[in-house]
Backbone as CSV, one residue per row, in Angstrom:
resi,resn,N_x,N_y,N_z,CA_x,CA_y,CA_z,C_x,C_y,C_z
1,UNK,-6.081,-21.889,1.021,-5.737,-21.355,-0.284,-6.451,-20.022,-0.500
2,UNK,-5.812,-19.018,-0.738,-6.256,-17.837,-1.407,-7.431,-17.718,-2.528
3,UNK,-8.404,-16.762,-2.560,-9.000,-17.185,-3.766,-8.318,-15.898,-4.186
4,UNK,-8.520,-15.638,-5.958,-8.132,-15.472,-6.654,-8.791,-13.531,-6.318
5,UNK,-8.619,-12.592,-6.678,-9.417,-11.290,-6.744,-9.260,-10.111,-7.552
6,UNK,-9.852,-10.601,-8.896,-9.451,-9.590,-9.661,-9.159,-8.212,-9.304
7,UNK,-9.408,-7.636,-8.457,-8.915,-5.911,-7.634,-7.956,-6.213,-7.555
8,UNK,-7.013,-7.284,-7.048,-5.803,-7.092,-6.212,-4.743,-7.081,-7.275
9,UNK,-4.096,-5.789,-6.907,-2.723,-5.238,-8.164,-2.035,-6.068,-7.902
10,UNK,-1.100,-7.269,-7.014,-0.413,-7.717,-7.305,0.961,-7.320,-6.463
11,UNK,1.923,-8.026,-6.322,3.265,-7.458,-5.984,3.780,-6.328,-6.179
12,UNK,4.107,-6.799,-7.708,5.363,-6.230,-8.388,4.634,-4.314,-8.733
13,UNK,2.923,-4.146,-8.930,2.414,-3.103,-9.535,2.288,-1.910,-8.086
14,UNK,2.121,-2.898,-6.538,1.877,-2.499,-5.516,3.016,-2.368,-5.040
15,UNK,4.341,-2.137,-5.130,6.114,-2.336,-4.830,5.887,-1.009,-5.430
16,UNK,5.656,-0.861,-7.112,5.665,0.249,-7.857,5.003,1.752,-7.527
17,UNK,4.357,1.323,-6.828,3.370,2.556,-6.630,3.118,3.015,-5.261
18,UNK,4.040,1.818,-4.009,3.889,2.184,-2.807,4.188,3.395,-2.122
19,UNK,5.116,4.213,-2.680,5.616,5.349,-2.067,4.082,6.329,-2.026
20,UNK,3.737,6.459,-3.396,2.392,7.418,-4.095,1.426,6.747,-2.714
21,UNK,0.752,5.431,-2.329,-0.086,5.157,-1.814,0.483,5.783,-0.345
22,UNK,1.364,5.336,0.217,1.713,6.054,1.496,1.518,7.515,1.704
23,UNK,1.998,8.632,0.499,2.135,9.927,0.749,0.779,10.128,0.471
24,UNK,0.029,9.751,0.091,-1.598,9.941,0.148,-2.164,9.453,1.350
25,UNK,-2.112,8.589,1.816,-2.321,8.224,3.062,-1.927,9.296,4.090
26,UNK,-0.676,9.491,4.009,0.050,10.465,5.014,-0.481,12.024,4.963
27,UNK,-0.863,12.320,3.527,-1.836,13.437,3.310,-3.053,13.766,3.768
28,UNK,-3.691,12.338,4.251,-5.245,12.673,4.626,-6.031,12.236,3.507
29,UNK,-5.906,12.191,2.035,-6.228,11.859,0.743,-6.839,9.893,1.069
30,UNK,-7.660,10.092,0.189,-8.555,8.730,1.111,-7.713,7.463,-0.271
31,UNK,-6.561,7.115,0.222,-5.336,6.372,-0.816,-6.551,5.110,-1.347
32,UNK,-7.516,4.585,-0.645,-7.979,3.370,-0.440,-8.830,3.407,-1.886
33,UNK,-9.188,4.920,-2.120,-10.119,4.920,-2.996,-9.280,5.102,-4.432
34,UNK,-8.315,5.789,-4.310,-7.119,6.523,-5.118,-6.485,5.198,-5.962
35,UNK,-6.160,4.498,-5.216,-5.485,2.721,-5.110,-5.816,1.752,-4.786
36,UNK,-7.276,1.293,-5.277,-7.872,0.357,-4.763,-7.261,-0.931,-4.996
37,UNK,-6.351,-1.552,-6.014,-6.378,-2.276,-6.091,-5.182,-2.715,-5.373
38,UNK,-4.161,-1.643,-5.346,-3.423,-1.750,-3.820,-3.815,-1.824,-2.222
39,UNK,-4.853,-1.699,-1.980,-5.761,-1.233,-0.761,-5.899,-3.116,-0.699
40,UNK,-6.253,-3.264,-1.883,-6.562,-5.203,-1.904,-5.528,-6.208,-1.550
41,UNK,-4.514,-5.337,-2.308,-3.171,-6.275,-2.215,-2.567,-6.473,-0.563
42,UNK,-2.737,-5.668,-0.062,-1.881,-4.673,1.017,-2.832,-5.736,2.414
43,UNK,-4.211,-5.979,2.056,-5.141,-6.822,3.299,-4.445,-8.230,2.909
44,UNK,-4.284,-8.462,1.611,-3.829,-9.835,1.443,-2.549,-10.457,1.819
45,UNK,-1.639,-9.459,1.867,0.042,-9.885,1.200,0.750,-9.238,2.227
46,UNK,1.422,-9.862,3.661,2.018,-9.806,4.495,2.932,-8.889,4.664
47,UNK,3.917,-9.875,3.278,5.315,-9.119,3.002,4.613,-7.787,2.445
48,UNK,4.147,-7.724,1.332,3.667,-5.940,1.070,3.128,-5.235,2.203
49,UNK,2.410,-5.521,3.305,2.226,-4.646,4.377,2.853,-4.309,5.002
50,UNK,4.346,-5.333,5.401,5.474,-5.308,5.814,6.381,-4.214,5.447
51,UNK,6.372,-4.203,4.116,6.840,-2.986,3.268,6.001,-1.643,3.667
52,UNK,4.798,-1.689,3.406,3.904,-0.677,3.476,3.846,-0.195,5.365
53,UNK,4.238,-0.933,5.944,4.302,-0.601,7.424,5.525,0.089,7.971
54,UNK,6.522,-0.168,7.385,8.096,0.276,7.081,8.025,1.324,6.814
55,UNK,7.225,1.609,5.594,7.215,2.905,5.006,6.918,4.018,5.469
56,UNK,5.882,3.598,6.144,5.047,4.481,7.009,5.648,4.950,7.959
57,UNK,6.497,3.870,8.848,6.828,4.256,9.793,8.408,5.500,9.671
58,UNK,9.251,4.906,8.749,10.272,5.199,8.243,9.843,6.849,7.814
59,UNK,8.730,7.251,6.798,8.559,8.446,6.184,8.289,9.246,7.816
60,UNK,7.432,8.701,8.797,6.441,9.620,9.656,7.996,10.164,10.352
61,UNK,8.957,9.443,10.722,10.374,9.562,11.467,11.201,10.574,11.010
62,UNK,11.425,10.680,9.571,12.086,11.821,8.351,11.458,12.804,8.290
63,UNK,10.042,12.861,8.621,9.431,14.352,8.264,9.554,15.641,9.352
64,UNK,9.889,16.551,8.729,9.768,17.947,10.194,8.226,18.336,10.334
């Protein structure tokens, strides 16, 4: 069982804001500190890394 962690934003707030955490990431911008409570969600929550791994990979592919 999970314990509980008040830091961690959650799904639905970390879905919302994933694009912003990636292009900071992708910037060099230290996202972890920027979005901590996404930084929490993201170690916890499979499917959101899943997303967040997608993203990453998907944006690094589109860019010139």
């Amino acid at each position: 069982m999970l314990e509980l962690d008040r830091r961690d934003a959650g799904c639905g707030h970390t879905c919302a804001v994933l694009d912003r955490y990636v292009d900071a990431e992708l910037a060099g911008h230290n996202a972890r500190a920027r979005f901590g409570g996404v930084a929490v969600h993201l170690e916890r929550c499979p499917a959101c890394r899943a997303d967040h791994d997608g993203l990453i990979a998907t944006t690094r592919r589109t860019r010139c």
